[in-house]
C-alpha positions as semicolon CSV with decimal commas, in nm:
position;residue;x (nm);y (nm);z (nm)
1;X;4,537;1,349;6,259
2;X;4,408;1,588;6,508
3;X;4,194;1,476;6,765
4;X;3,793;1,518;6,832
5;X;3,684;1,778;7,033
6;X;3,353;1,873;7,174
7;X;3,305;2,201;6,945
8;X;3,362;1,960;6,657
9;X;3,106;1,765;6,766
10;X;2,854;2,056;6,823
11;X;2,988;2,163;6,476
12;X;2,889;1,833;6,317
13;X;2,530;1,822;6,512
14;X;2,419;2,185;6,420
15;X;2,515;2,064;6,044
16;X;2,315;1,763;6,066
17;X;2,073;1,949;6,211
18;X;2,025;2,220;5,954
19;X;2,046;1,936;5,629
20;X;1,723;1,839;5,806
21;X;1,543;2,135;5,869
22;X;1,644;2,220;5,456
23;X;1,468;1,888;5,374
24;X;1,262;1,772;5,602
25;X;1,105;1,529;5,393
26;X;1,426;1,330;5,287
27;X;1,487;1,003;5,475
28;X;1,714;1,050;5,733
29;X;1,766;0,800;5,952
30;X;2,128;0,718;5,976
31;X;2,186;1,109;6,017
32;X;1,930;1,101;6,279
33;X;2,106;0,798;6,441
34;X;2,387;0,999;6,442
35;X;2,275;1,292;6,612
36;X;2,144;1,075;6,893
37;X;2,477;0,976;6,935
38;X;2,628;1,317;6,896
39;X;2,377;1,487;7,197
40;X;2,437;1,160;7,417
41;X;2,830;1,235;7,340
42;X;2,787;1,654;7,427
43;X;2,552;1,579;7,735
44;X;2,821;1,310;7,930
45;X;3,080;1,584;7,821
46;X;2,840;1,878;8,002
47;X;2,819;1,669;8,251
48;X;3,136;1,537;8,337
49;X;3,269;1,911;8,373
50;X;2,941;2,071;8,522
């Protein structure tokens, strides 16, 4: 198993991100929980090599 990295995790946000924008009416609140999660992840990355 390879590990996580940060471009994965953009990759996985901008996904999540599009599914919504395609259907914005859907319920989506675990993939919205998720992308909370996944910008608080990116920023303390930015952040901690800023």
């Amino acid at each position: 198993m390879e590990p996580v990295t940060i471009e994965d995790r953009r990759k996985e946000l901008r996904a999540l991100l599009d599914q919504i924008q395609a259907r914005p009416s859907q319920d989506w609140v675990n993939e919205r929980a998720r992308i909370v999660v996944l910008q608080q992840m990116i920023a303390a990355h930015e952040q901690a090599h800023a």
